[in-house]
N, C-alpha and C positions, 0 to 999 in steps of 0.2 A: 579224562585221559582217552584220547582215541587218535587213530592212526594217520599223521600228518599226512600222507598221500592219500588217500580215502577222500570223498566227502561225499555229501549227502545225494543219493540218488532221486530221492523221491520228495519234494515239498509240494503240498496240495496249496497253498497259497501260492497259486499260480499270477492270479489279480494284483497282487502286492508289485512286481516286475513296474510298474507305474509309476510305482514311489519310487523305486530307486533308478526310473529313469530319471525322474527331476530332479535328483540329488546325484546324478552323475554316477551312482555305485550298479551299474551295470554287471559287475563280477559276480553276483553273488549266485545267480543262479547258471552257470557253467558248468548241464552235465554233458556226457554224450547223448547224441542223438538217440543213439540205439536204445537206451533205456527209455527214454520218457514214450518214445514211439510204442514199447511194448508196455509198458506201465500205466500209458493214461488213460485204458480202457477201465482199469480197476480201480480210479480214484472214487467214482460212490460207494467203493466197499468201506471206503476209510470212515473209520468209527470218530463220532461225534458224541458231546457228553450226554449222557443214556436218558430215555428217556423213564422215568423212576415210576414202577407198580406202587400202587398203596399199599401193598402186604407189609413192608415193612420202613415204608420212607415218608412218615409222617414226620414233620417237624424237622424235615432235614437242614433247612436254614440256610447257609451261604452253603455246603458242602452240595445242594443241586448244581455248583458250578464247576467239581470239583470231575474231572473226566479220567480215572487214571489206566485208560488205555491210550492216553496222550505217550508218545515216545515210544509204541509196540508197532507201527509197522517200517518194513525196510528191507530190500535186498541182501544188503549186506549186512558183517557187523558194525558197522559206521553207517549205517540207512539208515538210521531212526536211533532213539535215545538210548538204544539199549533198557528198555524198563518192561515191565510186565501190570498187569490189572491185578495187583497186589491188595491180598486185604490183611490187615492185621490195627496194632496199636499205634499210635506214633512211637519211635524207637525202639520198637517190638524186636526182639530176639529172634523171631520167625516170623514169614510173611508165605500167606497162603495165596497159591495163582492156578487158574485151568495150564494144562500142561498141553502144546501144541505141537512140543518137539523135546528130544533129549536134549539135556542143555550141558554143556563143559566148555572150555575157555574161550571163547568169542562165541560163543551161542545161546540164549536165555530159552527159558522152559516155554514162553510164549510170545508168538509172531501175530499179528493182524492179518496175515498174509494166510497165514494155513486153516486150513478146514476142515480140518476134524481136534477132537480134544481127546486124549488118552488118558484123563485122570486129573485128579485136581492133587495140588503138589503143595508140600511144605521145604522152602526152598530156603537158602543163606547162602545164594551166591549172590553176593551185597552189588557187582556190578559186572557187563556183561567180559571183559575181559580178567575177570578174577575164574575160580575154579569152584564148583559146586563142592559142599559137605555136608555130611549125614545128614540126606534128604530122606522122607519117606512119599510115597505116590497113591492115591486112596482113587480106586474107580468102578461105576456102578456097573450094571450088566446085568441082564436074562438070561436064560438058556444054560448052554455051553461053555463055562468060563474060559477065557482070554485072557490071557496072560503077557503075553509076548507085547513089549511095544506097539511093534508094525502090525499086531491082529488085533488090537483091544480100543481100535479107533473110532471114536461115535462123531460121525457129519453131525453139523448145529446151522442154524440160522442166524447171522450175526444182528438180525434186528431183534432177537430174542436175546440174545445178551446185555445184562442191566450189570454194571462197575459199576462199582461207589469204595468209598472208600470201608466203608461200615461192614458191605454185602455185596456178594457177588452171585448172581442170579443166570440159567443157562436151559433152557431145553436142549435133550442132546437124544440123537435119535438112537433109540431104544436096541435097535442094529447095530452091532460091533461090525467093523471091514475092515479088511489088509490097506493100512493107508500107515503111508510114512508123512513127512513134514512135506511141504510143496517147495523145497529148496532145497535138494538132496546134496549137492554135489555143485556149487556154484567156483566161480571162478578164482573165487576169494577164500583161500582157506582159513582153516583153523590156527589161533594161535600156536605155536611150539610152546608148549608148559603141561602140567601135568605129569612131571616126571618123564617127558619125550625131550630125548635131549636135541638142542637146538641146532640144525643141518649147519656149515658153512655156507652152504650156498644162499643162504638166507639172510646171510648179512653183509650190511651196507658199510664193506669195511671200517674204518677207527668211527664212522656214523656210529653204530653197534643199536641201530634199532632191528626190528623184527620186519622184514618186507610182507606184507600178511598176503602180498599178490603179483606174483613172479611175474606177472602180464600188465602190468599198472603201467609200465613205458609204453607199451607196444598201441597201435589201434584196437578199438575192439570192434568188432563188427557183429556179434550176436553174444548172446548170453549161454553158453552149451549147454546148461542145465538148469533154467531157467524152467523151472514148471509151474506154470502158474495153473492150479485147477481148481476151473472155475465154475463146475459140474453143482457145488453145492453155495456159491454162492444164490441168496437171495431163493433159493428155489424152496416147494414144499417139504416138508419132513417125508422120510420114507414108510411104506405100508406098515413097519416095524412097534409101531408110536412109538413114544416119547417117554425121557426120564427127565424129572424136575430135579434142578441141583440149586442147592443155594449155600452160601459157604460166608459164616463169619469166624472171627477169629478174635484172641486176646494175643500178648506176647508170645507165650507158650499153649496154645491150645488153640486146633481148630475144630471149626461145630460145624458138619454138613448133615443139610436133610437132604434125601433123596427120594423120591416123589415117582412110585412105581407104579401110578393107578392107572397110566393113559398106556401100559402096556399089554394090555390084555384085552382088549376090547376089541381087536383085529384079528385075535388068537382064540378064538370061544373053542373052535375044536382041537385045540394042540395048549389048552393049559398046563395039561402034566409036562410038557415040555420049555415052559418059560419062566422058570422061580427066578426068583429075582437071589442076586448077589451083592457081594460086594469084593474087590478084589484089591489086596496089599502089597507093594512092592518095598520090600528091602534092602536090598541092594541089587544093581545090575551086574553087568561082567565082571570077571576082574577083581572082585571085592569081594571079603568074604564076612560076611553078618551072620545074624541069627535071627529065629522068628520061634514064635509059640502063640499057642493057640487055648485057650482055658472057657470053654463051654460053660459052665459054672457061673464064672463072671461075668462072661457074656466081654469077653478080654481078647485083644491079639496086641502082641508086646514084641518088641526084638529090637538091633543095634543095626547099624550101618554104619562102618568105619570110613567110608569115602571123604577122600580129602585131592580133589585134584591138583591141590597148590602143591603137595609134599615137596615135590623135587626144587621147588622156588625158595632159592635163601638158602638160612643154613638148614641143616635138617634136624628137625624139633618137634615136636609131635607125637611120639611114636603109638603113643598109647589112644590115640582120637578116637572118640565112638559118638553117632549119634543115637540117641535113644529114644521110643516111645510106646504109648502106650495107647489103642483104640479100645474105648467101649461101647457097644453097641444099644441098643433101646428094643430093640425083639431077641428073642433067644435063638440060635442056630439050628434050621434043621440038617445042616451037615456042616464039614469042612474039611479042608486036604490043604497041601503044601504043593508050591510050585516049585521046580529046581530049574534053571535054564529052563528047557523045553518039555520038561517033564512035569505032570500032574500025575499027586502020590495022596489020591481019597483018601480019607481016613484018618493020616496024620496028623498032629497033632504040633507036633517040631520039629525044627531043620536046622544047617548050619551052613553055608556054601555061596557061592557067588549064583549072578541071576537066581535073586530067592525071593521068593511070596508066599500068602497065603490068602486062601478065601473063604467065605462063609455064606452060604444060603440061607433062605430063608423058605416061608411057608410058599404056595403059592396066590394064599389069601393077602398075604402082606402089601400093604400098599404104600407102606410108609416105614421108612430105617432113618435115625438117626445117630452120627458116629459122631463122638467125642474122641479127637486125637490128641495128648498131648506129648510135646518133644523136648528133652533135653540134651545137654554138650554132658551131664555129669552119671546118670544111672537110670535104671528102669525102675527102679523105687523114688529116686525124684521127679521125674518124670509123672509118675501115678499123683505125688506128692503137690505138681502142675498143675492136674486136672483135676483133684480134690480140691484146689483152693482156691484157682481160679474158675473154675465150670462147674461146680456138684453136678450131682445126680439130679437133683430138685432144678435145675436151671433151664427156664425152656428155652425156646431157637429166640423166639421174639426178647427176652431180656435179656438175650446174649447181645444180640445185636443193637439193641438199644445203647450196654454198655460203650460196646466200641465205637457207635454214632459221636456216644456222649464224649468217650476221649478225644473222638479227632473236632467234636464242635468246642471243646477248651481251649482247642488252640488256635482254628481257623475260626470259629465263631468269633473271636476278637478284634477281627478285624471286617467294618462295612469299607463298601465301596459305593461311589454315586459317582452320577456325571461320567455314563462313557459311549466311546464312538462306537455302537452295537450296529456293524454291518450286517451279519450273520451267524450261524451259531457256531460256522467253522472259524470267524474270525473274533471272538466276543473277548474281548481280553479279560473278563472277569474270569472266563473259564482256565484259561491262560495264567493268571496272577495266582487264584485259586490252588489251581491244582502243582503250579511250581510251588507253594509252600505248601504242599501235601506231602511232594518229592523232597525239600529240605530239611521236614520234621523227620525223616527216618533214619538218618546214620549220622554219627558212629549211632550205634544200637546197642541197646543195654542186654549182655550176655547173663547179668545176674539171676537166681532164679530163687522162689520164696520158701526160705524154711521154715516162715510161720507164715500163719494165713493173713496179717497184717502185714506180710514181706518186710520188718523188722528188719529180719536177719536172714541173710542169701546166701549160697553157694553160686560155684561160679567155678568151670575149668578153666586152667590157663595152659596154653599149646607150650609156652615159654619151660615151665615145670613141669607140664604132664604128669598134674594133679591138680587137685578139686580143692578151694581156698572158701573160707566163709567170711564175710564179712558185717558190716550194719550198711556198709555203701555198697552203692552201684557199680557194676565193670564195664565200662566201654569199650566194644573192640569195632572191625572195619573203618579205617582208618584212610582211606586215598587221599591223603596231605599235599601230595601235587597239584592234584586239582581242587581242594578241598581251602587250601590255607586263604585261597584268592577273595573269595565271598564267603562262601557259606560258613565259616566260622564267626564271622562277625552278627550274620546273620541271626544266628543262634544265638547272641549275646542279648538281640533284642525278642526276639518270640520264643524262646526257650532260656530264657538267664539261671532256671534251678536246675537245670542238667551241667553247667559250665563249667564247675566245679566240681564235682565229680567225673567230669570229661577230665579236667588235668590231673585229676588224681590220678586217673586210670591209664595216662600216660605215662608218671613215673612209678606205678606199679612194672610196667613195662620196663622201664629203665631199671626198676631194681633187679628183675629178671633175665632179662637179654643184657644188660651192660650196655646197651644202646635206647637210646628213642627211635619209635616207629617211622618207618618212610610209607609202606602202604601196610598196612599187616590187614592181614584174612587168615584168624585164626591164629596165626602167627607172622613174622614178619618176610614178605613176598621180595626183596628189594626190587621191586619196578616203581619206575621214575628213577629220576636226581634229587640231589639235594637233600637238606635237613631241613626244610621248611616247617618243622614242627617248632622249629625256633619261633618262626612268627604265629603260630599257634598261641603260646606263652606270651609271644609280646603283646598279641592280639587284648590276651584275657588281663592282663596287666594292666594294661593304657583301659580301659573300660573296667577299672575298680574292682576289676573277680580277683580274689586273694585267700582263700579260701581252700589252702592247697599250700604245701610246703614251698618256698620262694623260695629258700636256700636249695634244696634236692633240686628244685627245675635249673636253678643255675649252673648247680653243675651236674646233670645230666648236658644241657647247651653246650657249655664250656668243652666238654667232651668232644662235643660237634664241630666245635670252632676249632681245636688245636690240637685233637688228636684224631692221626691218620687211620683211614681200618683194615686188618688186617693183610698182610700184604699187598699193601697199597703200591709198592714198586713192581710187582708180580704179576697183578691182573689189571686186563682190560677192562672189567668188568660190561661187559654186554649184556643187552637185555637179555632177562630168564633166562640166563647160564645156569643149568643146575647147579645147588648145591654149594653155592659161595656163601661167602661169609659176610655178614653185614655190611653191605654197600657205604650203607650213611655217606660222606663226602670224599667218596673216590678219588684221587688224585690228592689229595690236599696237601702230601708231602710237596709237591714242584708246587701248588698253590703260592705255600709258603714261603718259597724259595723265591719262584719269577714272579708271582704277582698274578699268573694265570694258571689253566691247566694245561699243557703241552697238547697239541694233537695227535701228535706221534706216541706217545704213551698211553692216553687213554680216551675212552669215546664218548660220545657228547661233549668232547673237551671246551669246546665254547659255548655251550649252552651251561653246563657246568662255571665256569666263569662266572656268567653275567649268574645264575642262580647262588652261588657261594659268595658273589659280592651282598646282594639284597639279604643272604640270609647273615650274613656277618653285620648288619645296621639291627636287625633282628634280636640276634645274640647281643649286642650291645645295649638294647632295651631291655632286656632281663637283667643284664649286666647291675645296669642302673637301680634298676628294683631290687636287687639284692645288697646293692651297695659295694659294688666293685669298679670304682670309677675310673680304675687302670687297664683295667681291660676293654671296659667300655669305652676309654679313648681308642685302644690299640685297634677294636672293633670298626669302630668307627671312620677312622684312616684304613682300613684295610677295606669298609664296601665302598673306596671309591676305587676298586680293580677294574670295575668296568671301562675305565678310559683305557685299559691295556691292551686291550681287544680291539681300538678304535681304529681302524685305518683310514689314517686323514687322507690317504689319495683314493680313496674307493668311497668315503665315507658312509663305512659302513662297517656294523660290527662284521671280525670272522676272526677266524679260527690263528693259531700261534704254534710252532712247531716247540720245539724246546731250545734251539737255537736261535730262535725270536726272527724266523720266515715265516709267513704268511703261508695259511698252508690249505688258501681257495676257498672260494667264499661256498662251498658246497657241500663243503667240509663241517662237524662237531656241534650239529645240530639235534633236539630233544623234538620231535614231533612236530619240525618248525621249520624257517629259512633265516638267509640273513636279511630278509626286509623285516618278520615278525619279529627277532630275536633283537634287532637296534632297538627297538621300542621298551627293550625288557630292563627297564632303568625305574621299578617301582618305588620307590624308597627316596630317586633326586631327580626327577620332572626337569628342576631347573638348571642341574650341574650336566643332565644331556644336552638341555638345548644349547650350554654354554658352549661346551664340547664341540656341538655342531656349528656355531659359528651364531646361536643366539636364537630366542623365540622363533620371531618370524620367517630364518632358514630352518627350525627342524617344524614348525606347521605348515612349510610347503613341502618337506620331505614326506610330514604325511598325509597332506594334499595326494601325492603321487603316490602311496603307496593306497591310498583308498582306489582312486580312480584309477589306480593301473592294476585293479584286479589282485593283490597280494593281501587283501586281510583274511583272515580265514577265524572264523565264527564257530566254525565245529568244534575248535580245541582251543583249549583255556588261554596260552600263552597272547591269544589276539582278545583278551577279553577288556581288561583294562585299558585299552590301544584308543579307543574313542573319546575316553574321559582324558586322555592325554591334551587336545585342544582347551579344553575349561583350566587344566592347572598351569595352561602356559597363557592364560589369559583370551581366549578365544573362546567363547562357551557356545557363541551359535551353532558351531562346528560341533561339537561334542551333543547340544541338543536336537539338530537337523539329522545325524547319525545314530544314536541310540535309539529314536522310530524306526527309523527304517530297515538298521538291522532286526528290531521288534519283529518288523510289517512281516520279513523274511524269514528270519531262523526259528519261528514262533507264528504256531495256530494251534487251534482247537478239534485238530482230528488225530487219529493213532499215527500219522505223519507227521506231530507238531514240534516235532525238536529237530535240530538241524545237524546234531552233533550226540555222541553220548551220555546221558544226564552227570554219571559221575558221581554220586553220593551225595547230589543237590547241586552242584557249581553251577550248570547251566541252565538251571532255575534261578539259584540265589541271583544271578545277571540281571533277569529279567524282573523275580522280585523286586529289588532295589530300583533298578533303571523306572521302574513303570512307578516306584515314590518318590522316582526326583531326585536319587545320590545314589553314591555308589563307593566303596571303600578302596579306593585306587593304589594304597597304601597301605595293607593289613596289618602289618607291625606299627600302627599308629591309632590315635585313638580317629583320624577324619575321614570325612566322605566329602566327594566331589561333588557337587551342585551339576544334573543334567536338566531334568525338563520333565514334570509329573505328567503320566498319561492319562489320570483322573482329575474330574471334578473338586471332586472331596472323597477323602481316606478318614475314616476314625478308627483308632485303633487302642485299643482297650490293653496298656501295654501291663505285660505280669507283674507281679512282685516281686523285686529283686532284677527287675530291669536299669534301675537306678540304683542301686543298692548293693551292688556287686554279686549278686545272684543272692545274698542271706536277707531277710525280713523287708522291710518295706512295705508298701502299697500298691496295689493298683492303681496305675495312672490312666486317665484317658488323654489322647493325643489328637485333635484334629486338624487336619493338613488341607488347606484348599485353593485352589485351582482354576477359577472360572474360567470358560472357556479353553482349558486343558486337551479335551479332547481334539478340538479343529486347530487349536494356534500351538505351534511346536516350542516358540522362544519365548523365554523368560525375561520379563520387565523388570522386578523388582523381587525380593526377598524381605521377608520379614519373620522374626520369631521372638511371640510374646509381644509383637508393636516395636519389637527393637530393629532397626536395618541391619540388615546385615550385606556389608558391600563386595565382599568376593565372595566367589564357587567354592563356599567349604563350610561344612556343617560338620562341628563335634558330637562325640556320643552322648556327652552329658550334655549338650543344645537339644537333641531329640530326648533322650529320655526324661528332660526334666519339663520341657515346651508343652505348654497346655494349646498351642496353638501356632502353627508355623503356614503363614500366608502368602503366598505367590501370587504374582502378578503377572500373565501369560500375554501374549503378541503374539502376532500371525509375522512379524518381519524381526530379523534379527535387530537385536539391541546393542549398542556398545558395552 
């Protein structure tokens, strides 16, 4: 999900411009001048994958490729992928990052760009246009304790920064300074959410998107608040020395050592002056938590109720808290509480907004380590966290081992050989790598362990606002707009034992809200269109997951398809309008009636359309699996709506008033235009082209929409757009295009994303696309046949990849390629010695194929 007018300011694959001269896609990098002229002084700053200490990165295996400050640097919030150098579990409940800036709705907790670190954060804000909740913020310090944000900033050297996904490792100079983030105040504001209700002058009339930059028509000719400070790139630590931080994490628990020996060596006459600390943040403005302090235990515990989504949706929640619990590994020689700007020695407990607390130590101490664990449910679960996943007996090295070991279960499964290794900014292993690092994290498992074999969980739900047990897992973070396209399917092959419990914890939802989620964070946010959670179900259906009530997911769908929500005649609904009622299929009453959604009544009306058509072939897939063959007809004749939208003298989709005029092709669009939005026909390839007047008229209409600069790679709706040549029978086109977007929207530096990552989608693209398919069709069980970037792929698939996520084996799979690297077209197909003669590969051909052989060309093939 990111901002159709937006795109990416900054790509360090400047060299790539090459490739898509010869392939005629010249559009792709089209910024203003004005940025790249001020920006390409600081492209050596851009982080490449780290180079790994031995303290704790023995045996790291393929995760040496894995760089995840890939998608942290960027101007804007559409500069870069919106991600952070996150460490935690896969699908971890919590995910710990160095904190670079406050983060709330288009802004994440850390930039590549900024130069100092304020703390190391335990964050769940799942993407960067969602809203932060019950975070806690942990940061080391000498001296003086700093509190404030803008005072508690340590300058670092970013070549001492070591990501992994396991550990994250940082010297931060021992000097705290008045430094705020190096993007104060840019051009490009903050999203309206967070309970700030959304101005009129911010919206794009019946559009009803969010214009995030009043100034995006106009020229720009400088950046006003552009501060790039570049004072502590690259330069020496100051006189101050240095603190050692190294940070791993499980779901619920993060483990930092902090490493105070290189501060005192510079201070032999002012030691009684520089005891080392540690400092807690609660909650900031605005919010009002609690904190406590327990010397004894060597404890500091408290709640943060922050929730920036509240005012998004209906309003549910009320009782939200986040909770945790630090304990420390020396004993306290003092502590006090911080209120706003106030330090109250002594103290013990507090309750109030801007609230912390901190705790010294001797001045002999050279060494603290903090065990923090956090819950959605209580500060006795919470403790209940870190007793079972951390003990006391646990040292920093088998902490990190553990978490090494979780993420090489899943990426260790898969080798790679045979590739075009330019350089290490362009090495696509790092690239493939680290995009399934980003796909294995959301949705994310909220449940947390009642017994220390996690048997049996608890788990808040924002829906009830209250605390549920179960034997299974709860799923929450849900962005199904961007999410339904790839990375669910994705999940069905590198994750198949979470996929069933993913639908369950859908219609947990359902039983709750009376609706299925459209994005929910915590609860459900309505941003985006659409019930695309339809094709969620159909997705897990057609790949054998069943494992989950069939009849409940029906009619949950059912719900979606033929009933309107809540005054649906009433509202326009626009984006993050406070405090509406479950969006789900807006418009659907006139759906029902004409055939589309009016544009005059309500907004994204034709992106709506063509979305409610695909998701009703969706619905009719479930349909089927449940054994409702009447609807599933009715289904089925209703997603072909999309020819309603068609205007044969423009040919092109747009928008329909309610009187059936055309109501400007500029008009009812979702993050998109009407060049992207004709293409949005996933479900009938072939009933578009028919539409358009046949194959070979709609592959020269996207002929012209490639070479006339209208695809746009940042946002999902142009994702599947390239694979459209291979199902219309053209596949050179689809395999000469899926490189070269590669070559572009993707590298190996904290620039390497083009667009917002989105909860894996603009990973899972490139996962798939770099094996050679791609599921063009989510509500189905196939994938398109593009063109493998590798040599050979082995990939060790799980249990229950074949098997509908319950028992099975491990299969191994290998896929190969020769000459992959330098030859872009596909000769031949083969899987298991069998031909296979068109662009389409089923789930059960991959999952069950001990061996699928390509035959690669340097010239297109017929």
């Amino acid at each position: 999900m990111s901002d159709y007018s937006t795109s990416m300011l900054l790509r360090s694959g400047l060299a790539t411009l090459t490739i898509l001269t010869l392939v005629g896609l010249n559009f792709f990098l089209q910024f203003p001048a004005v940025y790249m002229r001020q920006l390409l002084p600081y492209l050596p700053a851009l982080a490449t994958a780290p180079t790994l200490s031995k303290t704790y990165h023995d045996d790291a295996g393929v995760l040496r490729y894995v760089n995840p400050k890939i998608g942290t640097y960027g101007v804007t919030p559409n500069g870069n992928g919106g991600m952070i150098p996150s460490v935690s579990v896969p699908f971890g409940m919590t995910r710990w990052t160095p904190q670079t800036r406050e983060n709330f709705i288009s802004q994440c907790p850390y930039n590549d760009l900024d130069t100092h670190i304020h703390g190391i954060q335990a964050t769940h804000q799942p993407a960067i246009w969602m809203g932060e909740s019950g975070q806690v913020v942990i940061n080391p310090g000498v001296g003086d304790v700093k509190s404030q944000f803008t005072q508690r900033g340590h300058s670092f050297r970013k070549e001492n920064e070591v990501s992994t996904p396991y550990v994250y490792e940082v010297d931060l100079d021992a000097e705290t300074v008045n430094a705020g983030y190096n993007l104060t105040e840019s051009i490009y504001s903050p999203v309206p959410g967070g309970g700030q209700p959304v101005p009129p002058d911010v919206r794009e009339g019946a559009n009803g998107r969010i214009r995030r930059d009043a100034k995006l028509d106009e020229e720009v000719t400088e950046i006003p608040s552009l501060k790039l400070d570049t004072e502590h790139f690259g330069t020496e630590a100051d006189d101050s020395g240095t603190i050692g931080v190294a940070l791993t994490a499980t779901s619920h628990v993060g483990f930092l050592r902090f490493d105070f020996s290189e501060t005192f060596s510079r201070y032999n006459d002012k030691v009684s002056e520089r005891a080392p600390y540690v400092f807690m943040q609660a909650t900031r403005q605005n919010w009002t938590g609690s904190i406590s302090i327990d010397p004894d235990k060597r404890e500091v515990s408290g709640n943060n109720p922050q929730r920036q989504d509240y005012a998004l949706g209906p309003s549910r929640a009320p009782g939200f808290s986040g909770y945790f619990v630090s304990r420390f590994s020396q004993p306290f020689n003092a502590y006090g509480i911080t209120h706003k700007d106030q330090t109250l020695h002594g103290s013990s407990s507090g309750n109030g907004e801007g609230l912390g607390a901190y705790v010294t130590f001797t001045n002999a101490t050279k060494q603290v380590e903090v065990r923090t664990a956090v819950s959605f449910v209580s500060v006795e679960q919470a403790r209940r966290n870190l007793d079972f996943e951390v003990p006391d007996d646990t040292t920093f090295q088998q902490a990190v081992e553990t978490v090494k070991q979780a993420w090489l279960d899943k990426l260790g499964r898969v080798t790679i050989e045979g590739v075009n290794e330019t350089d290490a900014e362009h090495d696509p292993r790092t690239v493939w790598y680290t995009g399934l690092f980003h796909a294995l994290q959301y949705p994310n498992d909220f449940s947390e362990p009642l017994t220390r074999d996690a048997t049996r969980k608890a788990f808040y739900s924002g829906y009830t606002d209250s605390v549920h047990t179960s034997n299974d897992s709860y799923y929450q973070s849900w962005s199904i707009w961007d999410t339904y396209r790839a990375e669910h399917s994705l999940l069905t092959l590198f994750a198949p034992e979470r996929v069933n419990s993913m639908m369950r914890s859908l219609l947990r939802i359902y039983e709750w809200a009376g609706w299925l989620p459209m994005w929910a964070n915590i609860v459900e946010t309505n941003i985006m269109i659409g019930t695309h959670v339809d094709a969620v179900f159909a997705n897990a259906l057609s790949r054998g997951f069943r494992s989950f009530n069939i009849t409940k997911a029906w009619e949950a769908v059912e719900k979606n398809a033929f009933t309107p929500p809540v005054n649906d005649t009433a509202l326009l609904y626009y984006d993050r309008e406070p405090y509406t009622p479950d969006e789900v299929r807006a418009g659907l009453t006139q759906y029902l009636d004409h055939g589309y959604v009016p544009n005059d009544r309500w907004a994204e009306s034709a992106s709506r359309t063509l979305d409610y058509a695909f998701d009703d072939y969706a619905a009719a897939v479930v349909a089927e699996y449940a054994g409702d063959e009447t609807a599933a007809k009715k289904l089925r004749h209703r997603s072909q709506n999309y020819h309603n939208i068609f205007n044969t003298k423009t040919n092109f989709m747009e928008a329909k008033n309610a009187n059936g005029t055309w109501a400007g092709s500029e008009q009812g669009w979702t993050e998109g235009d009407d060049w992207v939005y004709t293409f949005n026909v996933l479900h009938d390839p072939e009933g578009l082209a028919e539409m358009i007047g046949g194959s070979a008229k709609l592959k020269l209409k996207l002929d012209e929409h490639f070479h006339g600069g209208h695809n746009d790679h940042t946002n999902e709706p142009s994702h599947h757009v390239p694979y459209l040549y291979a199902a219309l029978g053209y596949p050179a086109s689809t395999q000469n295009l899926t490189r070269a977007i590669a070559a572009v929207d993707y590298n190996a530096t904290s620039a390497g994303l083009s667009g917002n990552e989105d909860l894996g989608q603009m990973s899972a693209w490139y996962v798939f696309s770099a094996l050679g398919f791609y599921p063009i069709n989510p509500a189905s069980d196939e994938y398109i046949v593009g063109a493998p970037f590798f040599e050979k792929v082995t990939i060790r698939l799980p249990a229950g990849a074949g098997s509908g996520g319950e028992g099975g084996q491990e299969h191994e799979l290998m896929m190969t390629a020769p000459g992959a690297p330098t030859m872009p077209f596909v000769k031949s197909l083969h899987v298991d010695g069998k031909a296979v003669d068109q662009p389409v590969l089923t789930h059960g051909q991959i999952v069950n194929a001990r061996h699928i052989a390509i035959e690669m060309a340097d010239t297109p093939q017929s």
